[in-house]
Each structure stands twice: as structure tokens, then as C-alpha cells.
C-alpha positions as CSV (number, residue, x, y, z in Angstrom):
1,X,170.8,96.7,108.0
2,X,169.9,97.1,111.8
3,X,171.4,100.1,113.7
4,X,172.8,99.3,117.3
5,X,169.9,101.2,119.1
6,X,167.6,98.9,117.7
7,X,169.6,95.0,117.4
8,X,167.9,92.5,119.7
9,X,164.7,94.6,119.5
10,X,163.3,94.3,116.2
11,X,163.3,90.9,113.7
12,X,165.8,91.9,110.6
13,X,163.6,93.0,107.4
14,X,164.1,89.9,105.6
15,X,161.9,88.1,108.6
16,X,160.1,91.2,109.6
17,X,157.0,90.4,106.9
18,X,153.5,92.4,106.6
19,X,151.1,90.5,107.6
20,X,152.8,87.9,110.3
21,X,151.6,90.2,113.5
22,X,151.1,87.9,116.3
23,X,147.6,89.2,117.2
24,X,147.2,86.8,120.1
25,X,148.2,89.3,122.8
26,X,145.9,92.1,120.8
27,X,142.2,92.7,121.7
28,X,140.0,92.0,118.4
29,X,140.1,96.5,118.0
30,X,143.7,96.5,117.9
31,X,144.0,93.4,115.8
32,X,141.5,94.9,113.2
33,X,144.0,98.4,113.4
34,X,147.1,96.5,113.0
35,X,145.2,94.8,109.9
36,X,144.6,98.1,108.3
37,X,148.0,99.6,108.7
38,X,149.3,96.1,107.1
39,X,147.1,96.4,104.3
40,X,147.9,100.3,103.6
41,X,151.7,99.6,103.4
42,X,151.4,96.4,101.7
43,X,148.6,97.7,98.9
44,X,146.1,100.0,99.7
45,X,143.6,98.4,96.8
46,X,143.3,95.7,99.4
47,X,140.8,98.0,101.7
48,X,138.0,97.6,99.6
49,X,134.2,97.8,101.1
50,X,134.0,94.2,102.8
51,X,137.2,95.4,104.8
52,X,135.3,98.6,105.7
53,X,132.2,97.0,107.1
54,X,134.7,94.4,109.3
55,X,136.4,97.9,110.6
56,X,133.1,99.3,111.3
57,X,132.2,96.6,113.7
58,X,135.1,97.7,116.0
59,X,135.4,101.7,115.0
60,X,133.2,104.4,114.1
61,X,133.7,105.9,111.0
62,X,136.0,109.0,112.3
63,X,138.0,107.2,113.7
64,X,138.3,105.1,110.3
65,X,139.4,108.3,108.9
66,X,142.1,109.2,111.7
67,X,143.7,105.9,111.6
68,X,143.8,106.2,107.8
69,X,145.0,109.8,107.9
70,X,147.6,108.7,110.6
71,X,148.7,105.3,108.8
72,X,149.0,107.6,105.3
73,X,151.5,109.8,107.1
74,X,153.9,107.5,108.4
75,X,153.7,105.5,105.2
76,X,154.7,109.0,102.9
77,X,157.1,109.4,105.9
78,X,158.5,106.0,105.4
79,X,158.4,106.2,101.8
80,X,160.1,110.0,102.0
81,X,163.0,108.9,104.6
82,X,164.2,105.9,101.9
83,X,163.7,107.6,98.5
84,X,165.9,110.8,100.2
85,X,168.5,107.9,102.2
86,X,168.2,110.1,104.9
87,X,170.2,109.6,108.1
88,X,170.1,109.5,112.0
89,X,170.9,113.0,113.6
90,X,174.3,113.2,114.4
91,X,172.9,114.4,118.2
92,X,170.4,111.8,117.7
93,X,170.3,108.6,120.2
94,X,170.4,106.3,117.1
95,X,173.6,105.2,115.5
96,X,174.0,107.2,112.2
97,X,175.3,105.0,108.9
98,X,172.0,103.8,107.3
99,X,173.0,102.0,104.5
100,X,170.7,101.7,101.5
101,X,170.9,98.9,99.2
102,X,171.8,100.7,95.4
């Protein structure tokens, strides 16, 4: 379910699929990011050594690791935020009433 403070801004989850980015707008760097956060979320078997050496073509390797640390945090924060059902704040700007499906 979409909250108010997002509707009209974001494609509903059943169309919202990892893996569909429109990259055309992207430079090939931000592309190859977008590609690793994808495959993180989606399984993170699926960074294996070729998808390395394509990252390393476009980063250096520290900045491999931040955008692995950074992608692994909002993934456990993801994760976190659905296993606990939390909520908006109630003096939040988002609309509270997240429903979770049971």
C-alpha cells in the first residue's frame, strides 16, 4: 500500500521490480551503482568476481567497499523496518497506517 506523501511519485510494488531501472538518463558509473544495489537486494550471490572486475572499470576498489557498506545498511534497514511493521512518526511528514500484508 502507498502512503499519501508518496502516491503519484513512486510505481506501486507490484510494478516497481528490481532490475527495470531506466538507465538511459544515467551515466555508465551510475548505471553500474544502480546495478549493484539491484543485485544486493535481489541476491547478493549474484556479485560474484566477473561483476567485480565490470565495477572496477568505473570505481576504485574503496569506493566498492562504501557502496557495499552503504547499500548493506539500507538493505538491514529495509529488512528491520518490515520484519518490526514499524510505522511513520506521528510528527513525521508521512501519513502513518502502514499496512503489512499477514
Amino acid at each position: 500500500m502507498r502512503t499519501a506523501a508518496v502516491s503519484g511519485e513512486v510505481e506501486p510494488k507490484e510494478v516497481c521490480i528490481i532490475g527495470h531501472v531506466d538507465e538511459s538518463g544515467l551515466t555508465a558509473r551510475e548505471a553500474a551503482a544502480v546495478r549493484l544495489a539491484e543485485r544486493m537486494a535481489r541476491d547478493p550471490h549474484e556479485v560474484d568476481d566477473g561483476f567485480f572486475g565490470g565495477l572496477r572499470q568505473h570505481f576504485t576498489d574503496e569506493e566498492i567497499v562504501e557502496m557495499v557498506f552503504a547499500a548493506s545498511i539500507f538493505n538491514w534497514g529495509n529488512k528491520f523496518n518490515i520484519t518490526m511493521r514499524l510505522d511513520a512518526a506521528p510528527d513525521g511528514p508521512y501519513e502513518q497506517g502502514m499496512q503489512y500484508p499477514d
